[in-house]
N, C-alpha and C positions, 0 to 999 in steps of 0.2 A: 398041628395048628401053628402058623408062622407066628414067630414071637412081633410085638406092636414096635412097632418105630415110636424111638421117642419124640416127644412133640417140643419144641421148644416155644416158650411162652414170651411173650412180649416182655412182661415185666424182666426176664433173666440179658436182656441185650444192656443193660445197666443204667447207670442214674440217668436221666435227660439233665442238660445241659440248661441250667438258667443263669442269667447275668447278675451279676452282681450286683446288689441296689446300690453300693455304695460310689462305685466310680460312676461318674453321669459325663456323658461327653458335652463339652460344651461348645458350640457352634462357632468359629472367630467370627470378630465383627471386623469388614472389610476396612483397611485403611486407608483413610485418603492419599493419595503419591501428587507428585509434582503435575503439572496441568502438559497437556499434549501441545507437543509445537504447532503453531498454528503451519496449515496445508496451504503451499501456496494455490490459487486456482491458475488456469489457463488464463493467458490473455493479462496478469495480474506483473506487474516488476515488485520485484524482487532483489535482497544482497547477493547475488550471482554473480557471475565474471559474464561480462557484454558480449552476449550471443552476435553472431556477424551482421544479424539486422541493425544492430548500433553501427550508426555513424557518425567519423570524427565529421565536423563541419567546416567550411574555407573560412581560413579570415575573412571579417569582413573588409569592403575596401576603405579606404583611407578618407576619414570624412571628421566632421567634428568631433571631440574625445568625448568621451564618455567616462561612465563613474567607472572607477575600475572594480573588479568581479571580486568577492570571496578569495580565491584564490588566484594566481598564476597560471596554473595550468588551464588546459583545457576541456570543459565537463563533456563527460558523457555525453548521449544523445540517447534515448529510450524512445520509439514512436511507438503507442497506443493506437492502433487502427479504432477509429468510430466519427458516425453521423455526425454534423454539426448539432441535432436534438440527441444524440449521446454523448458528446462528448464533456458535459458537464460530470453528468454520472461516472463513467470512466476515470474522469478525474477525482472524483470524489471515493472510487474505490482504490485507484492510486495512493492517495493521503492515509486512508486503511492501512492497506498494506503497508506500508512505511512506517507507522507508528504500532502496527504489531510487530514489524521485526527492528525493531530498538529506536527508530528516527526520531528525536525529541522534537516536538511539536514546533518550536523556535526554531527551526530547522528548513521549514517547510513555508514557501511564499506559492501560492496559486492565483494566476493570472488569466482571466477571460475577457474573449476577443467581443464577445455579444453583450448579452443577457446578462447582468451581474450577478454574483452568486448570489443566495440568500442569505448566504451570513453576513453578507458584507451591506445587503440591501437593509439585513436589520437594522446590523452596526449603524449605518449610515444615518438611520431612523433619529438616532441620537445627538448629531451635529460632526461632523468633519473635525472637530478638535478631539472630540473624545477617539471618534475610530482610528486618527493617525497617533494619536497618543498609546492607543492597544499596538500599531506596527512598532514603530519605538519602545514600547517595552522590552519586545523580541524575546516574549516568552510563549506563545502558541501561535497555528498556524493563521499566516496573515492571507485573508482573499483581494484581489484587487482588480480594477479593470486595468488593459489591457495599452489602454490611451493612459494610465497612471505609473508604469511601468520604471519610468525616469525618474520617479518619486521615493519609491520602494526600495529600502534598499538591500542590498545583495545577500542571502543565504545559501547555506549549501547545496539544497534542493530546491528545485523551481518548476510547478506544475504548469505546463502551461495548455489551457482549456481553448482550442475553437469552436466556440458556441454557438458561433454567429457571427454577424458583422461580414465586411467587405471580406474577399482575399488581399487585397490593397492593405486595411487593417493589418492580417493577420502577417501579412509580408512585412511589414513595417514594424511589427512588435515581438516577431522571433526576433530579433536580433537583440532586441534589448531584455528579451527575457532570456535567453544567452548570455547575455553579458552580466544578468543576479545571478546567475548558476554558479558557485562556488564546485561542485562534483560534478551533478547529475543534472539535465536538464529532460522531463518528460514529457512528453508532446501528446495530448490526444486529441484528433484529427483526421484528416484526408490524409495520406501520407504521398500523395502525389500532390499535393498544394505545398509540402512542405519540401520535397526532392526539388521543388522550385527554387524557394528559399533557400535550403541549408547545402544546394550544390548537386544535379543529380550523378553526377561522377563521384560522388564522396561514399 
């Protein structure tokens, strides 16, 4: 008779493993970090160094003086491609953009060729002493028309909106919103109404 193989029993494989009551894990609670840079969008300017579509612009010719600019030198040219019915907007996501990447608001003069902006259609709700009194302050961004340009005077950045109105208009008041541009001057527009204007050889 063959001898039994011995059996091994479940219980002889040794203790089963249980966890400890006493160490309890406890879950981190996430902590908040510094906020994401803002992403610039397409189509949007930006603190970048002036891609080739920037163009210096010619003197203009030699005619009555004008106020002199923010600065000496000569600003930027930034064109925003869009419709005379977008080029408010455009402009208005300009001014965004520039005040998310550092632009203090006092900074910023935005000028339209048509249609006044609405904040300024507000402002205006008020009386003309009080709205030139908010430019004069020169603490957030001033809107103006376009025919008021002469008035306004010079910051570093100068939005300027074709909204509307002639090309005659908008031919007649690049120049002087050129001329409040202290850096950067940003055009949104036709940009074949303005290769008119700002020199198409430039």
């Amino acid at each position: 008779m063959p001898p039994e193989e011995p059996q091994i029993h479940e219980s002889a494989q040794g203790p089963a493993m249980t966890p400890a009551p006493s160490r309890t894990a406890q879950t981190p609670r996430p902590v908040p970090g510094p906020r994401p840079a803002a992403v610039p969008r397409p189509g949007r300017p930006g603190p970048r160094p002036a891609p080739p579509a920037q163009r210096t612009p010619q003197p203009a010719p030699a005619g009555p003086a004008t106020t002199p600019s923010v600065s000496s030198q000569v600003p930027q040219v930034q064109l925003i491609p869009a419709s005379a019915e977008g080029a408010l907007d455009a402009a208005d996501e300009a001014v965004d953009l520039l005040l998310d990447t550092g632009r203090a608001p006092g900074d910023v003069l935005v000028l339209t060729t048509g249609e006044v902006h609405p904040w300024a259609a507000h402002e205006l709700s008020f009386g003309e002493t009080s709205y030139w009194a908010q430019h004069d302050a020169g603490d957030d961004v001033f809107y103006a028309d376009a025919a008021q340009a002469g008035r306004a005077a010079g910051r570093p950045v100068v939005v300027f909106a074709a909204n509307g109105g002639s090309p005659e208009t908008a031919a007649a008041a690049l120049p002087l919103a050129l001329g409040r541009a202290g850096a950067l001057l940003i055009v949104c527009g036709d940009p074949k109404q303005f290769d008119a204007v700002l020199g198409a050889g430039v």
